[in-house]
C-alpha positions, 0 to 999 in steps of 0.5 A: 496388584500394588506390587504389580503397579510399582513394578510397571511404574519402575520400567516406565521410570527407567525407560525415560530417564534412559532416553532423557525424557526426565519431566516425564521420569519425574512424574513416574517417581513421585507416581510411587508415592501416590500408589502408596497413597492409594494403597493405605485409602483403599486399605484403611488401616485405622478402621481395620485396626478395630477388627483384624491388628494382624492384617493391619501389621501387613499393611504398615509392612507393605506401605513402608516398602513403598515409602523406601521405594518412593526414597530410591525413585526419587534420590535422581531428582530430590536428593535431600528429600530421599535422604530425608526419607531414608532418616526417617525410616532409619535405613542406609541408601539403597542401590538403584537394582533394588527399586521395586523390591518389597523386602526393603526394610527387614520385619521388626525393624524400628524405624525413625521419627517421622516429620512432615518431608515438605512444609506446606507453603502459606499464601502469604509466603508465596505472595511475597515471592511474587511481590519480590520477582515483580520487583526485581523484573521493574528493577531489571526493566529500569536499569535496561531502560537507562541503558537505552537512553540516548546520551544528551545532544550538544547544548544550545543557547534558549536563543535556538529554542526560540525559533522552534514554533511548537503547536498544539494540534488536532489530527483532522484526516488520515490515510495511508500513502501508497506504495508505502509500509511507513508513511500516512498523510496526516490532516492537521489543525495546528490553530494557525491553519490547516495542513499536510504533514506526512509521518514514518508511523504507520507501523505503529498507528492505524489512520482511524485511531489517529483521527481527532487525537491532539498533538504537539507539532512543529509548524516552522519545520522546512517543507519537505516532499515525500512521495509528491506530498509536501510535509508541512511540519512535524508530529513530535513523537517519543520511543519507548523501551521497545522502540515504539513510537507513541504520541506527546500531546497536551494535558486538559484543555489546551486550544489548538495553536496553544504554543509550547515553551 
């Protein structure tokens, strides 16, 4: 039955490799080495050992056969690990035509030293990997950001800062505008008064969760209409990496019409 299972394991290996399916071939190759597995479990040669030692010589033989057939399944994936295997067997590569074979490694044959052929990965290895990527993704999504930064404006005197009135506010109200995908109407409480101000951020913020959100606004912006509304000041706003947009508002407990300077 054993020889039967890598027989049928060998046309299903061939089968995908020859139509590229070469995930699915993997996991015929490395199906060889749990049929070997199964077979030394179900057999248990270390309590037949005790009753019947030429029973067990035949199970060693076929369990070998096995192993220098897991060598050939794998060669196309894990090279150096079927190469490994060979060394352990002390046995030159095999052809692919002999995969399935159970005559693989002649009666009386001495074998090699055996070693563990994969070393067991410990949690705090794997946890330094992982430190190691989430670092190297900051250090990539940092460097990306700083290249996206726009380049300084022209400089201006503090003169021209001067006469830009910056107030701590309070959204009041918010609602859509028609016919619109961007805009929203915006209640504000700037402390000098209340008013209209129209923002571009409805792609970003529903009007619920902009009610009773505090804010930065510029007061002394020009009046402008937008769609039969007239817009009296701007919400300041900053963009982050991906191009959202996301309120600036002030720390603690600053009182509306609290000017920024």
């Amino acid at each position: 039955q054993t020889v039967a299972e890598i027989a049928a394991v060998k046309g299903s290996l061939e089968a995908n490799i020859e139509n590229y399916r070469f995930r699915e071939a993997l996991k015929d190759a490395m199906n060889i080495a749990r049929i070997g597995n199964k077979y030394l479990a179900d057999t248990e040669p270390w309590k037949v050992i005790k009753t019947d030692p030429g029973r067990v010589k035949t199970i060693l033989n076929i369990a070998l056969q096995i192993t220098a057939n897991t060598a050939i399944a794998i060669e196309p994936f894990m090279p150096f690990s079927a190469s490994k295997i060979l060394k352990m067997l002390a046995v030159e590569k095999f052809g692919w035509e002999r995969l399935g074979a159970m005559d693989l490694i002649a009666a009386g044959h001495k074998i090699g030293e055996a070693s563990l052929l994969f070393e067991k990965i410990e949690d705090d290895v794997i946890q330094r990997q992982l430190d190691k990527l989430a670092a190297t993704k900051e250090a990539n999504l940092a460097a990306e950001n700083s290249q996206n930064i726009e380049p300084q404006k022209d400089t201006i005197q503090f003169d021209d800062f001067q006469k830009m009135d910056i107030r701590v506010s309070t959204i009041l109200a918010a609602e859509k505008v028609a016919k619109t995908k961007k805009l929203l109407k915006l209640t504000v409480d700037t402390g000098i008064d209340q008013r209209t101000i129209v923002s571009g951020i409805a792609e970003y913020f529903t009007p619920e969760e902009l009610v009773g959100r505090r804010v930065l606004v510029l007061v002394n912006l020009a009046p402008r209409e937008l769609k039969g509304i007239v817009s009296q000041g701007m919400i300041l706003m900053a963009e982050d990496a991906s191009g959202k947009l996301l309120l600036l508002g002030p720390d603690g407990n600053t009182n509306n019409g609290a000017i920024v300077g």
